[in-house]
C-alpha positions in Angstrom: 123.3 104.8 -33.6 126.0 105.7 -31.1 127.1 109.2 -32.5 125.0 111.9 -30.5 124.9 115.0 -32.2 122.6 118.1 -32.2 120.0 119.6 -29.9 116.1 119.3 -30.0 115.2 122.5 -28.9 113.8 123.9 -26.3 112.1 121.2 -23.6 109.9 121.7 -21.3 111.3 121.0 -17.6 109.7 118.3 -16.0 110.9 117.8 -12.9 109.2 119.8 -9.9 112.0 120.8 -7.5 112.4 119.0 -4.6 111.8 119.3 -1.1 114.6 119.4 1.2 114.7 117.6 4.2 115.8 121.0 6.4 112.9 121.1 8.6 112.7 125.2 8.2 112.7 125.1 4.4 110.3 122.3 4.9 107.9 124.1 6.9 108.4 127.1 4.5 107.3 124.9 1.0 103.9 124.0 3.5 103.2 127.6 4.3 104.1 128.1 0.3 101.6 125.7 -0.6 99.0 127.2 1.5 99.5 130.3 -0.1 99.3 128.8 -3.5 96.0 127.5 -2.2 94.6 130.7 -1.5 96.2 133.0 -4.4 94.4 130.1 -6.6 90.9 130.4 -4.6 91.3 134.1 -5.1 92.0 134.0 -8.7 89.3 132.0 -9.4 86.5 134.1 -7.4 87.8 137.0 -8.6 87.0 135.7 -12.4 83.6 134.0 -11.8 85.3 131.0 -12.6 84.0 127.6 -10.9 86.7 124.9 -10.9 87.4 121.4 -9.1 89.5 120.7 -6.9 91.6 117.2 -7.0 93.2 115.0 -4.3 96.8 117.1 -5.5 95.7 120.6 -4.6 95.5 121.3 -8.3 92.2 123.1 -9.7 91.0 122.4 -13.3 88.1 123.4 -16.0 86.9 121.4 -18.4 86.9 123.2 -21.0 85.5 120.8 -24.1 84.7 117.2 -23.5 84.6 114.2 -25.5 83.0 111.5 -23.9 84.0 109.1 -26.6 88.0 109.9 -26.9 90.5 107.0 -26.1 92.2 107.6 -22.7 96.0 107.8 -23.0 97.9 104.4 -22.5 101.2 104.2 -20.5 104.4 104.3 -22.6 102.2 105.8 -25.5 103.3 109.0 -27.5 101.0 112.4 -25.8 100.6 115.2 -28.2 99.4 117.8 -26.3 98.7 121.8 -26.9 99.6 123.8 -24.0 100.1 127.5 -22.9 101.4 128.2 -19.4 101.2 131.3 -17.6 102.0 132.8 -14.2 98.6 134.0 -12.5 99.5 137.7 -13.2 99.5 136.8 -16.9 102.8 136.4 -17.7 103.6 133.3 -20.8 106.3 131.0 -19.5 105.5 128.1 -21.5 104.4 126.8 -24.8 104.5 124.1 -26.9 104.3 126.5 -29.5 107.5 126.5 -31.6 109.3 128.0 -34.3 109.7 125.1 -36.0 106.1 124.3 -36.1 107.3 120.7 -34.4 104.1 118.9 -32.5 105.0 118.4 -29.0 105.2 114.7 -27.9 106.2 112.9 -24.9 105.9 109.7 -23.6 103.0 109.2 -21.4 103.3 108.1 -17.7 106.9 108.3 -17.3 107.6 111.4 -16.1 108.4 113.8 -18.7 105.6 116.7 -17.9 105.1 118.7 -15.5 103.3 117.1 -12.4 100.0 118.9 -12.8 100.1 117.7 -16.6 100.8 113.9 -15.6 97.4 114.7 -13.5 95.4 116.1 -15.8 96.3 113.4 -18.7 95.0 110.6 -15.7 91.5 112.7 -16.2 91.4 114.0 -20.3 90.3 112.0 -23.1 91.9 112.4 -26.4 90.0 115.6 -28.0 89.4 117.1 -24.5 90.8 120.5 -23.1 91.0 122.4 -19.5 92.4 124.6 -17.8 94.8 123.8 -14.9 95.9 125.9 -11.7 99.4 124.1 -10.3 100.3 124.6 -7.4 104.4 124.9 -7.0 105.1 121.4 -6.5 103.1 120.0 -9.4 104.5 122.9 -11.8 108.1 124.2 -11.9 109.2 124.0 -8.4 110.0 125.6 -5.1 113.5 127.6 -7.5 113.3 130.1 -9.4 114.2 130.2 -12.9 114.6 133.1 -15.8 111.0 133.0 -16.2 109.5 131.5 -13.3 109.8 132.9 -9.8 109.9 130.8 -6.9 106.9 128.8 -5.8 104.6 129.7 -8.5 101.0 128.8 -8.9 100.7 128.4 -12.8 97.9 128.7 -14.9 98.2 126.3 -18.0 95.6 126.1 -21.1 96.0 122.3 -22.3 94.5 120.3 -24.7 95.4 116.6 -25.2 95.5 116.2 -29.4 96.5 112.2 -29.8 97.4 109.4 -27.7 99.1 106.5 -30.3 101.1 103.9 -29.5 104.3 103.2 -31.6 102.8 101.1 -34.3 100.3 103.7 -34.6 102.7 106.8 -35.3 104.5 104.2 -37.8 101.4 103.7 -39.6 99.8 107.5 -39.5 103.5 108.9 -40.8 103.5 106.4 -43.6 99.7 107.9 -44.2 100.5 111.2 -44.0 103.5 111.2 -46.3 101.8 108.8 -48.7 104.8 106.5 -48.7 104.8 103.6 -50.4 106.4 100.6 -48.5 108.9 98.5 -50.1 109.7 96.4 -46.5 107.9 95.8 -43.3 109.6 93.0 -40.8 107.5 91.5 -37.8 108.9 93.9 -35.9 108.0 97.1 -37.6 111.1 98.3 -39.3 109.5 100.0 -42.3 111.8 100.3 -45.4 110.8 102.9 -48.0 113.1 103.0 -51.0 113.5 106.2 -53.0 114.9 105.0 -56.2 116.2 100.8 -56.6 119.8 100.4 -57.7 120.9 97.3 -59.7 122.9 94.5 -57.8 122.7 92.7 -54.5 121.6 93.7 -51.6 124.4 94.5 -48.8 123.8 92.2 -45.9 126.3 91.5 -43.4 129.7 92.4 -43.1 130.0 94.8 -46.1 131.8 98.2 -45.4 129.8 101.3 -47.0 129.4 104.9 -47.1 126.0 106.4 -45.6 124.6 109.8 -45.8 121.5 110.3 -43.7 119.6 112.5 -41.5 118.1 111.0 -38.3 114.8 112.6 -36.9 111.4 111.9 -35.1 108.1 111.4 -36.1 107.5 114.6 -35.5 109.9 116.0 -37.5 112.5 117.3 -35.2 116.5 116.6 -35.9 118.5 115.0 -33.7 121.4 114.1 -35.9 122.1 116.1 -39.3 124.4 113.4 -40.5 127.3 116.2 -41.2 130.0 113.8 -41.8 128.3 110.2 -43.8 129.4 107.7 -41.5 131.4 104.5 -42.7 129.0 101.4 -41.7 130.2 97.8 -41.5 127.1 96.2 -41.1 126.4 93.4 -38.6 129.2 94.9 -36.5 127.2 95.8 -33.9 128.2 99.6 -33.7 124.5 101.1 -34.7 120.9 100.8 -33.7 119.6 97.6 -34.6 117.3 99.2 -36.9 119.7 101.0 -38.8 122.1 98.3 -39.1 118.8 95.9 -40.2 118.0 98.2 -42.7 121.3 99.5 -44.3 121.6 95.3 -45.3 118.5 95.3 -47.1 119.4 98.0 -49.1 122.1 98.1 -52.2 124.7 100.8 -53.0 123.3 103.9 -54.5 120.0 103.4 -53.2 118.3 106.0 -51.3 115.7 105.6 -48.7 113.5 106.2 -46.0 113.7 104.4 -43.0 111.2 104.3 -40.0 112.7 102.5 -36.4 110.5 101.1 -33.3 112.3 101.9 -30.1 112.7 98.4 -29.9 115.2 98.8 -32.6 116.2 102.1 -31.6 117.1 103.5 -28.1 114.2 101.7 -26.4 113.4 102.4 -22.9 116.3 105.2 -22.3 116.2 107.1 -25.1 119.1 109.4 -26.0 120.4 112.6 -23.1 122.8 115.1 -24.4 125.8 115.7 -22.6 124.2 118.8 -20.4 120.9 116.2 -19.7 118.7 117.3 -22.1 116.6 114.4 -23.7 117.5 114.4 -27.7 115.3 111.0 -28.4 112.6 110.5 -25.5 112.2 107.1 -24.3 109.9 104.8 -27.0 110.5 107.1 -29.5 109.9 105.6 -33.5 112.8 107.0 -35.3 112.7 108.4 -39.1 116.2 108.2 -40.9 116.3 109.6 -44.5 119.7 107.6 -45.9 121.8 107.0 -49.1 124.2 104.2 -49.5 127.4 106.0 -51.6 
């Protein structure tokens, strides 16, 4: 759909800061990463603690292993568990949430933290470790309300699923015990609430929808405060949406589930201060009513 409304939350930044080309503060993000280097070594003899080293500069423990997990596919959707700390102890990340709302993110397209893209190239679903980040594969040479400057950041992760689209589609149907009354070719899943006599919509019919647009995960991005007035086949909404709003008939309610394909696909949906309200190949859940 078009209309953008709402915010998602809090996100976790994932872009490291960059490096500017000034030759002093160049020199001073080397001599920073040095030091990262050495506060990390320091931390780690200080608390017995025996970790490796990769090509990055990061340091990580394996925690628990699982030889037999699936490793996570590019463009799949990453639930992960995470706690991040500055070394003194200090929490500055979490994917904790009031909401109780899992944290996903599309694998292998830049949406974590550096360190995390690198650890998720070494974890198996089911596998956890701890993570020492230097600076430039955490939050960055700025500082930040919670984050000073160059910080080396300790992070507790564990990576919980790795499922392509057609696989969330299928373990939200599961989960909810939905029963489906459509599927296309192309994974648009219908499920219908109640039936209503009479034809079903199809194109070019002007109606009255109330809905409420989320993710699989259960996080709004659109309440649906105002129903919007759908002409369908006009072009104006998600392919999904529109797809889905013809099948139905007027006064039926139902449940509709949208592959990114027929959603925002590959660019997903920014607010207007940047923030990422649908990630790129996000499935898409709409609860709807035709009035």
């Amino acid at each position: 759909m078009k209309r953008k409304i709402l915010t998602l939350g809090v996100m976790l930044a994932g872009v490291v800061g960059m490096i500017s080309c000034n030759k002093g503060i160049e020199y001073d993000d080397e001599a920073k990463a040095v030091e990262n280097q050495q506060s990390i070594e320091k931390y780690l003899a200080d608390s017995s603690i025996t970790a490796t080293k990769d090509s990055s500069g990061m340091y990580y423990v394996l925690r628990r292993a699982n030889p037999a997990g699936a490793k996570p596919v590019a463009q799949d959707g990453i639930r992960l568990n995470f706690n991040a700390y500055t070394l003194d102890g200090k929490k500055v990340a979490s994917s904790e949430n009031t909401d109780k709302v899992p944290f996903v993110r599309p694998y292998n397209l830049g949406f974590l933290l550096g360190g995390m893209e690198r650890a998720l190239n070494i974890l198996r679903v089911g596998e956890s470790a701890t993570l020492f980040m230097p600076f430039y594969l955490a939050f960055g040479s700025y500082a930040s309300d919670d984050v000073p400057a160059y910080s080396v950041i300790k992070m507790n992760i564990e990576v919980v699923s790795s499922r392509s689209e057609v696989k969330q589609i299928d373990d939200f149907v599961v989960a909810n015990k939905l029963t489906i009354s459509e599927k296309t070719t192309d994974n648009l899943v219908i499920v219908r609430t109640n039936t209503a006599i009479g034809d079903t919509l199809g194109i070019g019919k002007t109606v009255t929808v109330s809905y409420k647009a989320k993710l699989l995960t259960g996080a709004i991005f659109d309440n649906g405060a105002t129903p919007l007035s759908v002409t369908t086949g006009s072009g104006k909404y998600i392919p999904g949406f529109d797809r889905a709003i013809r099948k139905l008939r007027r006064g039926e309610k139902a449940t509709i589930l949208i592959p990114s394909a027929l959603g925002y696909g590959k660019t997903g949906v920014q607010s207007s201060s940047g923030i990422y309200l649908v990630y790129p190949y996000s499935p898409l859940w709409f609860d709807v009513e035709v009035l």
